[in-house]
NUDRENVO-833601 format. One record per residue (C-alpha): x, y, z; residue in one letter. Coordinates in steps of 0.1 Angstrom, whole numbers, plus 5000, padded with zeros to 4 digits. Each point is the difference from the previous one (the first is absolute). Layout:
<tikols>
TIKOL     px     py     pz   aa
TIKOL      X      Y      Z    A
...
</tikols>
This chain:
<tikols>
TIKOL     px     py     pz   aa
TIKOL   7151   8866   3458    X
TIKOL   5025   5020   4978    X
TIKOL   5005   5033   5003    X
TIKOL   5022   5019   4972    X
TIKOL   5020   5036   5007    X
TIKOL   4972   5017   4987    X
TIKOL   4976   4992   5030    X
TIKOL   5008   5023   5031    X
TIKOL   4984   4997   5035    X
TIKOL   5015   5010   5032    X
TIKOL   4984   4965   5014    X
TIKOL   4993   4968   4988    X
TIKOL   4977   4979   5026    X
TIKOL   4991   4963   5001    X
TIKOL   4966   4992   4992    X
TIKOL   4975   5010   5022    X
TIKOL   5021   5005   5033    X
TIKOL   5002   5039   5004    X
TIKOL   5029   4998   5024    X
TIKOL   5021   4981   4982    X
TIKOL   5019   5016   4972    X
TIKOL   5035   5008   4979    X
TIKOL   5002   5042   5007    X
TIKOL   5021   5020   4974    X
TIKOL   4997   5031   5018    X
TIKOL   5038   5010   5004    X
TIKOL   5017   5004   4975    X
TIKOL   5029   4973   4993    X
TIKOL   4987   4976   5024    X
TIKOL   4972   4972   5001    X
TIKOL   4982   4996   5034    X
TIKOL   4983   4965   5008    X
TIKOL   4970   5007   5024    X
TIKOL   4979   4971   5021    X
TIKOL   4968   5006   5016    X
TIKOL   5007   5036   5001    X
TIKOL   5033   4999   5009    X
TIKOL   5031   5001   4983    X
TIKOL   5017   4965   4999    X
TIKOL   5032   5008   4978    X
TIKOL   5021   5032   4986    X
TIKOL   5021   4995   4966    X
TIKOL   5020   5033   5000    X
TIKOL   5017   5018   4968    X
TIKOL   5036   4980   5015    X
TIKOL   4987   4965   4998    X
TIKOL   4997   5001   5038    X
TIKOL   4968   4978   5012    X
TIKOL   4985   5010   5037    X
TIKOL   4976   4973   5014    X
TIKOL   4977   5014   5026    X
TIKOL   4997   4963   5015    X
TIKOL   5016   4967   5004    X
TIKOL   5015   4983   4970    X
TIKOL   4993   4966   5005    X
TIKOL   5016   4968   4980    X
TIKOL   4985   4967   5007    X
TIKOL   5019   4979   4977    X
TIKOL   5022   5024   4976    X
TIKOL   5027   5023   5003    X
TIKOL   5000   5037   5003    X
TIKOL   5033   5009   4979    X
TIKOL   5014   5032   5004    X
TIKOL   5028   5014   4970    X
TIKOL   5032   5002   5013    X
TIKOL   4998   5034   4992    X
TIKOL   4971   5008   5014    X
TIKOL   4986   5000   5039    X
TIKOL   4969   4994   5025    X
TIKOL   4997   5033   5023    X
TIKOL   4970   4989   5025    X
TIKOL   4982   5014   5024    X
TIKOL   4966   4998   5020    X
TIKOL   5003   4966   5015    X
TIKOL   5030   4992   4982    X
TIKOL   5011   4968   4978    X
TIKOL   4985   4965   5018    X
TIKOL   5014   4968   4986    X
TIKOL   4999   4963   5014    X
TIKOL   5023   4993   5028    X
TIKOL   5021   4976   4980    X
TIKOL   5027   4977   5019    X
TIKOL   5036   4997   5003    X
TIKOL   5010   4980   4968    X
TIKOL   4969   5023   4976    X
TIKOL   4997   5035   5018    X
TIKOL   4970   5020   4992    X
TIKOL   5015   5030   4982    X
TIKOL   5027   4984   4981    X
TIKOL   5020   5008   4964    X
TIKOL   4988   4982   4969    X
TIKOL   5035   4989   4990    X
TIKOL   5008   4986   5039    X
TIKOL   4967   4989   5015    X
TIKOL   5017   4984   5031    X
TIKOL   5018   5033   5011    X
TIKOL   4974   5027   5015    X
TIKOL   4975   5014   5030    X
TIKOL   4977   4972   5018    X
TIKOL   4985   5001   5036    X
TIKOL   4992   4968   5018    X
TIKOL   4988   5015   5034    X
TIKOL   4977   5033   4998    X
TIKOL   5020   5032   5002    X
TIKOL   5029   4986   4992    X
TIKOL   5025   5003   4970    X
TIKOL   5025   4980   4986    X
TIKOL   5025   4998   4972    X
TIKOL   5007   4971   4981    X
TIKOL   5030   4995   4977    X
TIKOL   5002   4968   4979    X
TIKOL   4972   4985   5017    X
TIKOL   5013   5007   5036    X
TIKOL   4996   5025   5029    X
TIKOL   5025   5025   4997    X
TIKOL   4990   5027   5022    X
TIKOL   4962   5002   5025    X
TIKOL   4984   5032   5016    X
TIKOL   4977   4992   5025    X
TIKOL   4972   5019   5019    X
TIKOL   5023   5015   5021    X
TIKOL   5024   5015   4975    X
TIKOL   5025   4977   5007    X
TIKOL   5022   4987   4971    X
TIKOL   5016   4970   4998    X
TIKOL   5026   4994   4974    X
TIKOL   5002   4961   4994    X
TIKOL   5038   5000   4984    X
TIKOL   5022   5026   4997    X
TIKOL   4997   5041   5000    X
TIKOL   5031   5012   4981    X
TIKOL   5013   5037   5012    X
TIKOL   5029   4996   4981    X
TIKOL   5026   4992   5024    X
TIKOL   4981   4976   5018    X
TIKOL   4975   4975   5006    X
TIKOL   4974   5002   5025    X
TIKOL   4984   4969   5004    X
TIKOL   4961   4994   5008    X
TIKOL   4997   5033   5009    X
TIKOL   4966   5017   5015    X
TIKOL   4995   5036   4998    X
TIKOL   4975   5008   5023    X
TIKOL   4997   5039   4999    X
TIKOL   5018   5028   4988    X
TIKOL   5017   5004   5038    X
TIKOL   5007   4966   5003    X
TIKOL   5021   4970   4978    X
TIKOL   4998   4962   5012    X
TIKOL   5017   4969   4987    X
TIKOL   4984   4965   5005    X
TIKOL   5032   4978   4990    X
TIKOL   4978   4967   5011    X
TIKOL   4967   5006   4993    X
TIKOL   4990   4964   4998    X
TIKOL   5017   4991   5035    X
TIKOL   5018   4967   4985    X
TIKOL   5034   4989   5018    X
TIKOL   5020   5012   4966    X
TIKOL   5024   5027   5014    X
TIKOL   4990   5031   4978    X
TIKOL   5021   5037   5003    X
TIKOL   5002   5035   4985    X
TIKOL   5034   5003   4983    X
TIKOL   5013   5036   4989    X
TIKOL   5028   4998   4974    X
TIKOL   5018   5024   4983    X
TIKOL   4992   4994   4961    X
TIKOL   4971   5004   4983    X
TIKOL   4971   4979   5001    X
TIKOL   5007   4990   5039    X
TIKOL   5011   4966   4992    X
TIKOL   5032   4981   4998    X
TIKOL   5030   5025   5006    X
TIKOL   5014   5008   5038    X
TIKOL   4977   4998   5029    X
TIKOL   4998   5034   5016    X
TIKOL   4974   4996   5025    X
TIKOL   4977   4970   5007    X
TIKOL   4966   4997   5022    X
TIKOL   4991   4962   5007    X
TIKOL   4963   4995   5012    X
TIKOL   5010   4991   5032    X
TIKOL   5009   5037   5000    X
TIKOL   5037   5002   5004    X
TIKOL   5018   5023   4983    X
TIKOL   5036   5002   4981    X
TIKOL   5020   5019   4985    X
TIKOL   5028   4985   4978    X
TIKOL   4985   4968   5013    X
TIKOL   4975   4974   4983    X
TIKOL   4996   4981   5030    X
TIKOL   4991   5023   5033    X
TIKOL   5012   4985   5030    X
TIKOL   4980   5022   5023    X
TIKOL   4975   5033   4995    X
TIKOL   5025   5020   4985    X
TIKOL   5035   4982   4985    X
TIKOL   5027   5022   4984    X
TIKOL   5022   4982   4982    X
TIKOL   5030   5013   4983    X
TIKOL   5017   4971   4999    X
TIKOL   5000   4956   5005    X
TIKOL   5010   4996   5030    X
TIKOL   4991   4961   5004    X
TIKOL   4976   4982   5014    X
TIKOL   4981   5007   5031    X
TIKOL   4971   4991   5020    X
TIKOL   4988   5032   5013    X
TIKOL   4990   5009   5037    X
TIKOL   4964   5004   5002    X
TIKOL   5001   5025   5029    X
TIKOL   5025   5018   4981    X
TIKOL   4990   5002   4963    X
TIKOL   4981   5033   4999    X
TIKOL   5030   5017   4986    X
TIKOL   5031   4978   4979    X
TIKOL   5027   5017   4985    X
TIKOL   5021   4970   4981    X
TIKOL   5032   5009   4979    X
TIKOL   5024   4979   4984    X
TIKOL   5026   5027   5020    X
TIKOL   5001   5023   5021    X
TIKOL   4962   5011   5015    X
TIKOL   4986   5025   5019    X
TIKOL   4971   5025   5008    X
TIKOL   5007   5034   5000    X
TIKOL   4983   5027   5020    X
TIKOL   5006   5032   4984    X
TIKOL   4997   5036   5019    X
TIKOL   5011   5036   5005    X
TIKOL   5033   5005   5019    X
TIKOL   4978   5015   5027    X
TIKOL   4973   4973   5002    X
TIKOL   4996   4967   5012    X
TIKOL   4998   4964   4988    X
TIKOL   4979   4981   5015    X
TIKOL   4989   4961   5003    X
TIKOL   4961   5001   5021    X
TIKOL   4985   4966   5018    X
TIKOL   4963   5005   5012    X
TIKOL   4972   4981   5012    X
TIKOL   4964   5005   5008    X
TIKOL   5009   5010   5034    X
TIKOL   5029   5019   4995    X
TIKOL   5009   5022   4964    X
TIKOL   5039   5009   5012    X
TIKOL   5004   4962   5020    X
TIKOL   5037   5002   4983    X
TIKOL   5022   5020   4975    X
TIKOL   5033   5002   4989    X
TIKOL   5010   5034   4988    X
TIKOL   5030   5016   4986    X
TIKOL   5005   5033   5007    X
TIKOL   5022   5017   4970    X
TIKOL   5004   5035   5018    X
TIKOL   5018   4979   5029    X
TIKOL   5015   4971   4982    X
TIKOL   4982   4978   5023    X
TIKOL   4979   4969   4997    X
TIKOL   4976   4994   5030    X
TIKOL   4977   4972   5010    X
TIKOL   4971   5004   5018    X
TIKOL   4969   4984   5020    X
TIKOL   4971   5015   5006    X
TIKOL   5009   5037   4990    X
TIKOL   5029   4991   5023    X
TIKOL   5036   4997   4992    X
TIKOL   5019   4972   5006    X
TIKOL   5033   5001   4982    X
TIKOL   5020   5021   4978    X
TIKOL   5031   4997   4976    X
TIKOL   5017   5031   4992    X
TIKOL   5035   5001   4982    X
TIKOL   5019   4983   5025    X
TIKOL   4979   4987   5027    X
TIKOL   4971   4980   5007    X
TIKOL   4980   5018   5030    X
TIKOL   4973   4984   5022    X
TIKOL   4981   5028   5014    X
TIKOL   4998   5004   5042    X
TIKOL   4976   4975   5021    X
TIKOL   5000   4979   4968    X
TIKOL   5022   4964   5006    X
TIKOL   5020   4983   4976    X
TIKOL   4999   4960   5007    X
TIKOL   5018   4977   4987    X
TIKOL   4990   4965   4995    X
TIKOL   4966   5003   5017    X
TIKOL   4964   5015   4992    X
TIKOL   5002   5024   5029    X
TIKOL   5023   5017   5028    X
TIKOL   5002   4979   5040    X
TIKOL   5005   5020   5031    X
TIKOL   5025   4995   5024    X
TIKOL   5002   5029   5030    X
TIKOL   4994   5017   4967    X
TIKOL   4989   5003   4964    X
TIKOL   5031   5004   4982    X
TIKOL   4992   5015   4961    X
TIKOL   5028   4980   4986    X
TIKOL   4999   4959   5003    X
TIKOL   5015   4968   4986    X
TIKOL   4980   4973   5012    X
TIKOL   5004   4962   4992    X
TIKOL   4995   4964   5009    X
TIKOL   5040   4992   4995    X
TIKOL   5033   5018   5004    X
TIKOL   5004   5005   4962    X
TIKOL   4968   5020   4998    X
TIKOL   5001   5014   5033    X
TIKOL   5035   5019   4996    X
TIKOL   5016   5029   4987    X
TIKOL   5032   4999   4980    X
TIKOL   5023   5032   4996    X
TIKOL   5028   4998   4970    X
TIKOL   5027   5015   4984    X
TIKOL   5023   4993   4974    X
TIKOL   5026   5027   5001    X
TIKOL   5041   4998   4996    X
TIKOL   5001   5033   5027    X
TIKOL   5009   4991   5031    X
TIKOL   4985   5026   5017    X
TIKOL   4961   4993   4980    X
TIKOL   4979   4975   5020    X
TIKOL   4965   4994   5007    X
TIKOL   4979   5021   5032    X
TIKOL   4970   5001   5018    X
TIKOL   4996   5034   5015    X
TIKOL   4978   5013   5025    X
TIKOL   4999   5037   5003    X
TIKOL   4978   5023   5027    X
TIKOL   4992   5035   4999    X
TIKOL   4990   5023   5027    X
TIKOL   4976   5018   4980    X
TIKOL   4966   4981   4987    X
TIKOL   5001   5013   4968    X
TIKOL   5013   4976   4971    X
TIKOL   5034   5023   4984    X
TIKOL   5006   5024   5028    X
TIKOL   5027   5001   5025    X
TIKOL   4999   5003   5041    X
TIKOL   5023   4984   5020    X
TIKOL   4997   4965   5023    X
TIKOL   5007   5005   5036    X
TIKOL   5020   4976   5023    X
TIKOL   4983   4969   5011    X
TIKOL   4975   4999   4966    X
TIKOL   5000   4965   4984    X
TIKOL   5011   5002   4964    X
TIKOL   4983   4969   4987    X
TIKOL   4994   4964   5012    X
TIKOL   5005   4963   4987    X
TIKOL   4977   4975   5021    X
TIKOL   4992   4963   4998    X
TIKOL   4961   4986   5009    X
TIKOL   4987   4969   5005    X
TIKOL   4965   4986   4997    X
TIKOL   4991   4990   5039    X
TIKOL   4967   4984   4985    X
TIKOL   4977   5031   5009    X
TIKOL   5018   5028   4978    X
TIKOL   5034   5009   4985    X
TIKOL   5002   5029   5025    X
TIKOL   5030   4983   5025    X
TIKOL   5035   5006   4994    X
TIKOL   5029   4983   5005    X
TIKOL   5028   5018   4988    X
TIKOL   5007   5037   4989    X
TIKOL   5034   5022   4993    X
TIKOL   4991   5040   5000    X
TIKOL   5023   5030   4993    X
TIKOL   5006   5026   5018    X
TIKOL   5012   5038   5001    X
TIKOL   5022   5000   5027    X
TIKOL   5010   5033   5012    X
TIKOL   4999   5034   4989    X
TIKOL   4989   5009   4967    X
TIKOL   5012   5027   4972    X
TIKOL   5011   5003   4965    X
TIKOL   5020   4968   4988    X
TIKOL   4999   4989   5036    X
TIKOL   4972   4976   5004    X
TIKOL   5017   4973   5030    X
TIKOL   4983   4965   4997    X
TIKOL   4996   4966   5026    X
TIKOL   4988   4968   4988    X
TIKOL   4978   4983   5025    X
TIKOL   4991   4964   4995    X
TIKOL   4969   4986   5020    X
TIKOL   4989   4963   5010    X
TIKOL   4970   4983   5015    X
TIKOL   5005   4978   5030    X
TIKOL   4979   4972   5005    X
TIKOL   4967   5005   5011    X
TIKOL   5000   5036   4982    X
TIKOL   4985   5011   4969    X
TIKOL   5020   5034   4997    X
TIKOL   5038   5004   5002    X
TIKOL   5021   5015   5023    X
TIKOL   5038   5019   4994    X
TIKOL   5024   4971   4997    X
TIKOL   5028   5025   4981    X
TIKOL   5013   5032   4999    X
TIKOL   5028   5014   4977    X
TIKOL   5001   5038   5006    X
TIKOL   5016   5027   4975    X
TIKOL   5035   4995   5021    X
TIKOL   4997   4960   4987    X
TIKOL   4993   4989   5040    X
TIKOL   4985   4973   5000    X
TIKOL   4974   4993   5029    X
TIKOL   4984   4963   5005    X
TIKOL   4971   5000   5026    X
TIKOL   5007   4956   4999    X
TIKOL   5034   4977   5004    X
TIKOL   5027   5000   4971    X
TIKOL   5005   4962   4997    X
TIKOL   5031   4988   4978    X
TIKOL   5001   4963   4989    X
TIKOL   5022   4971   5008    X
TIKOL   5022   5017   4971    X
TIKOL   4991   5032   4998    X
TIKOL   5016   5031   5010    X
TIKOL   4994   5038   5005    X
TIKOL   5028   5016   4981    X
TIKOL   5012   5036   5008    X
TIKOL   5017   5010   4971    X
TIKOL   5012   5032   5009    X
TIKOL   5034   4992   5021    X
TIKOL   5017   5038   4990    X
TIKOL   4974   5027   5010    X
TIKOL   5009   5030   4983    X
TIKOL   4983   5028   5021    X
TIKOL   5013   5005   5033    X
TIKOL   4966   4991   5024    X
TIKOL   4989   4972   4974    X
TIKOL   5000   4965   5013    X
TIKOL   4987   4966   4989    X
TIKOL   4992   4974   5024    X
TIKOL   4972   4985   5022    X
TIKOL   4988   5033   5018    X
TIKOL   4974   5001   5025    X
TIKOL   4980   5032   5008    X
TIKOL   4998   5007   5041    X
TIKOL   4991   5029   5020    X
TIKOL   5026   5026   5014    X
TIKOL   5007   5007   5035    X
TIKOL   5021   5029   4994    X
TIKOL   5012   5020   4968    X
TIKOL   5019   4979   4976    X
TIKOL   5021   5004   4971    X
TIKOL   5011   4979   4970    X
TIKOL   5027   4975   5009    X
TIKOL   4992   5002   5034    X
TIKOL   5002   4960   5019    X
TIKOL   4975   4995   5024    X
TIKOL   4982   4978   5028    X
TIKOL   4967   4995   5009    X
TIKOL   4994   5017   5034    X
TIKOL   4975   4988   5028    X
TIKOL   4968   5021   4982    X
TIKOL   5001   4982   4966    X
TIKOL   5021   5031   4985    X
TIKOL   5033   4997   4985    X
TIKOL   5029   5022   5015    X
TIKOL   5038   5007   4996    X
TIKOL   5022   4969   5003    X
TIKOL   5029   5008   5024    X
TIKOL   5027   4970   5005    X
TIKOL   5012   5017   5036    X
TIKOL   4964   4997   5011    X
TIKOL   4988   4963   5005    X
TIKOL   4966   5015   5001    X
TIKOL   5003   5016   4966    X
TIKOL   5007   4963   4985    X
TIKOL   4996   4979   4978    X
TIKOL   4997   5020   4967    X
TIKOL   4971   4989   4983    X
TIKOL   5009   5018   4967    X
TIKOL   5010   5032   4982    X
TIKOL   4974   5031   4993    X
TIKOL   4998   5004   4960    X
TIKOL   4976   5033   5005    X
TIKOL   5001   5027   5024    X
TIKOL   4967   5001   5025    X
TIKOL   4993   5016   5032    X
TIKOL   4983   4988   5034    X
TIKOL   4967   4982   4995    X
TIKOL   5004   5001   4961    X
TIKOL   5007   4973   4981    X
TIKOL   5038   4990   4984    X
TIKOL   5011   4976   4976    X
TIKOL   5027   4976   5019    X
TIKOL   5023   4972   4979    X
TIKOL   5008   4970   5018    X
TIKOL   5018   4982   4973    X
TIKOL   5012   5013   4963    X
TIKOL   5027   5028   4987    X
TIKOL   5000   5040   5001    X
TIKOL   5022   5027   4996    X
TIKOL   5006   5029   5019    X
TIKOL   5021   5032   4994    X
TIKOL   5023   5007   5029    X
TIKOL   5012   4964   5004    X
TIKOL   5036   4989   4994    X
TIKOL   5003   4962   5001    X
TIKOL   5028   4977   4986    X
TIKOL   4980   4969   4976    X
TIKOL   5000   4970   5019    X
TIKOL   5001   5017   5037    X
TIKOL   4977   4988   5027    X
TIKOL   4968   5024   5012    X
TIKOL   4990   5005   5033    X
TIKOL   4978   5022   5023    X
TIKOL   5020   5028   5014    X
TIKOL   5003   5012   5030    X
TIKOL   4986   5034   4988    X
TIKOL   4961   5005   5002    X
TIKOL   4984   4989   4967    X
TIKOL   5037   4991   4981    X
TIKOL   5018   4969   4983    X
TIKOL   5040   4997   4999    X
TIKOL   5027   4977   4988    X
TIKOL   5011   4995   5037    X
TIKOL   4988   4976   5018    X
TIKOL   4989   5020   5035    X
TIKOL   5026   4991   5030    X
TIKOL   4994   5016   5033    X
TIKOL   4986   4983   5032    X
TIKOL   4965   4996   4997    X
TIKOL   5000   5007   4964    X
TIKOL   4975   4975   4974    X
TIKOL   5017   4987   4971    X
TIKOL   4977   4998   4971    X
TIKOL   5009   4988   4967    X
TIKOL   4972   5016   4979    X
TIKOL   5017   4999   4962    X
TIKOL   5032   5001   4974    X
TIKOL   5011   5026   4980    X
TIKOL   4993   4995   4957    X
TIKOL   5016   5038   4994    X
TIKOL   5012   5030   5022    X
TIKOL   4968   5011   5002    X
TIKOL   4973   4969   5002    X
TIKOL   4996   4970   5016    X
TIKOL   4982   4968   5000    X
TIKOL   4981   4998   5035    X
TIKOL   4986   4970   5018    X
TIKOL   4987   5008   5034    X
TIKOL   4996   4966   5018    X
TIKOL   5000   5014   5037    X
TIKOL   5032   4978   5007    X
TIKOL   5015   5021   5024    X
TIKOL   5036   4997   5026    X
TIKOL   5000   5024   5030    X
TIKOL   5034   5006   5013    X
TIKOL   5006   4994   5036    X
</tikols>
């Protein structure tokens, strides 16, 4: 049918089907109606609406390239296509497109291969390489907008696979700046992790890591270090936990203080401050052993050991002054507050050294001890000591006084003094200087009458000494000379051999000693009268000392 410009109808319609029809009715546009309803719109700007589906079965539905397909309704179905021919593809590249091979799905195919997949549950997996710019991120799947996840090794194979950030563009090649391996260790400056995270700022050879230690690695070809950065008045701090226990340990430096503490269970242990290290009260310090023994006590501070080398305690000192030297100091306080001053009293014990033994029960028994003393009266710069040195007898587990030295340098045994074949006891001080002082064997008796210094006596029928009289054979022998001044019942020092000086004598060096005939004297003349005892007690070394030697070898005069 031909219909020329001078026909006009605002419809045309196909033989005898009413509903079906070409409609004029606006102007400028051409409207394609199909069983009553309209099918297509050609508009007055070329633009073609289809109210269905456009289907192809065997041809191509080409679009301009300046033109485009705006649908809507049910949108634009085409065949699902596959990887190497997608369904919606480019005339000119028929291999790179959109296909589906599993229902709501999508996936992307460049040069006949997968490029990029978005599955039912939004998840996109990117098969190669998303470029950002200034890196690559490797099979990367984006899950949700809150949310980015990398599958390095999505095929599980045993090829090692890894994220690798770089610093030029296009993420590859260059220097490593960070790399994730899929076994999920981490490094930074490092292409090879050792451990979950590995900091690297350096080569610093090769090392088989610690497995119970690998968490953290910090490996320079230098110096290295980790560096806990805080206020001046905060704390650093270093936290171990467990299930059990959040604060089981700590280490913690406190900047306000300048000290760096250690603790255990909240509690602290230890601390280092700028010049000393500090273990707290009732906390020990043990060497060479897991934990501290007790004796008759618990000491805090122990060196214990299976041999003498790590069983001892060495103090040194290298030092061109005479008077510098190593000490060990014991100091006691009267007051029970740590810094503060109140003064010891006579009789307290200053500090102790002891010796134990293991009997086979315990290490409570000891055998030896030496303890000092204050020993006298006490006041400022005048603190009198005694050392007292202690044994155990046989058959005892505790020791008894063996020694005395006093503050006036007497010593007392409570045993026998026994000198060897060759030995000797030297008295070294042949000159007293002090009138009264004297150096000798001296024995301490009880007086029978009031005595003074350099007084000779004898030992009278009640076990006292008295006044030696060579005109009285009763008064005789002289047993020795009084070297301190006592009174009747008291006790009194009494030399039977050794040297003293007294003021008041006048002797000529060399001169024979004896008793004299007055009460309590000595003289350089031998005693003469009828009845008199001669005594020869000693010999002159100066006008005013003498060496003495009482043997009791006595001459009465008829």
């Amino acid at each position: 049918m031909a219909l020329t410009n001078q026909l006009y109808h605002t419809s045309i319609k196909i033989g005898e089907d009413a509903q079906t029809q070409i409609d004029f009715e606006t102007a400028d546009e051409i409207h394609f109606d199909v069983d009553g309803t309209e099918a297509l719109r050609l508009d007055s700007s070329q633009n073609a609406t289809f109210a269905g589906d456009i289907l192809t079965s065997s041809g191509d539905l080409n679009i301009t390239p300046a033109s485009r397909v705006v649908i809507g309704g049910s949108g634009l179905r085409v065949a699902s296509g596959t990887e190497g021919a997608p369904g919606i593809a480019w005339t000119d590249d028929p291999d790179t497109g959109f296909w589906r091979d599993t229902p709501n799905e999508i996936q992307i195919s460049t040069g006949g291969t997968e490029a990029l997949r978005i599955d039912s549950s939004q998840q996109v997996t990117i098969r190669r390489e998303l470029n950002l710019g200034v890196a690559g991120i490797y099979n990367g799947i984006i899950s949700s907008p809150e949310s980015l996840f990398f599958n390095i090794d999505d095929d599980n194979d045993s090829t090692s696979q890894s994220f690798t950030w770089a610093h030029n563009a296009g993420g590859t090649g260059g220097t490593a700046l960070m790399t994730l391996t899929d076994e999920g260790l981490l490094g930074i400056g490092e292409t090879s992790p050792g451990g979950k995270l590995h900091i690297t700022t350096g080569n610093a050879g090769s090392l088989a890591f610690d497995a119970n230690a690998d968490d953290l690695i910090i490996e320079s070809n230098g110096a290295a270090g980790l560096h806990i950065f805080t206020p001046n008045t905060s704390n650093g701090r270093i936290l171990f936990s467990d299930p059990d226990d959040a604060d089981a340990a700590a280490i913690l430096f406190d900047h306000a203080n300048d000290g760096l503490d250690f603790y255990i269970a909240a509690t602290k242990k230890l601390s280092l401050d700028g010049n000393n290290v500090i273990v707290p009260n009732n906390h020990g310090l043990v060497v060479g052993h897991t934990s501290q023994v007790t004796t008759s006590m618990t000491a805090e501070a122990q060196v214990l050991g299976t041999a003498t080398a790590d069983s001892s305690l060495t103090l040194g000192l290298w030092n061109t002054t005479n008077s510098q030297l190593p000490r060990m100091q014991f100091l006691k306080s009267g007051s029970g507050t740590i810094g503060s001053n109140t003064i010891v009293a006579d009789g307290e014990s200053l500090g102790m050294i002891e010796w134990y033994a293991d009997d086979g029960t315990d290490y409570a028994s000891r055998s030896a001890y030496i303890i000092g003393e204050i020993d006298g009266g006490t006041g400022t710069n005048d603190v009198p000591g005694r050392l007292i040195f202690g044994t155990t007898a046989d058959g005892a587990n505790n020791p008894t006084e063996a020694l005395r030295i006093d503050s006036s340098q007497n010593a007392t045994f409570a045993g026998n003094i026994t000198v060897s074949e060759d030995g000797k006891i030297d008295f070294s001080n042949t000159a007293p200087g002090t009138s009264g002082d004297a150096t000798g064997v001296i024995f301490s008796f009880t007086a029978g009458t009031t005595l003074a210094v350099g007084d000779v006596v004898y030992m009278g029928t009640g076990g006292k000494v008295l006044l030696a009289d060579a005109d009285a054979a009763t008064s005789m022998p002289a047993l020795g000379i009084c070297t301190s001044a006592s009174t009747d019942t008291n006790p009194v020092d009494v030399m039977v051999q050794g040297v003293m000086k007294l003021t008041g004598w006048s002797f000529t060096i060399g001169n024979d000693i004896f008793v004299s005939t007055t009460a309590g004297d000595v003289t350089a003349t031998a005693p003469s009268g009828t009845g008199d005892t001669v005594q020869k007690v000693g010999v002159a070394t100066a006008s005013d000392a003498a060496y003495f030697n009482f043997n009791t070898t006595e001459v009465v005069l008829a």
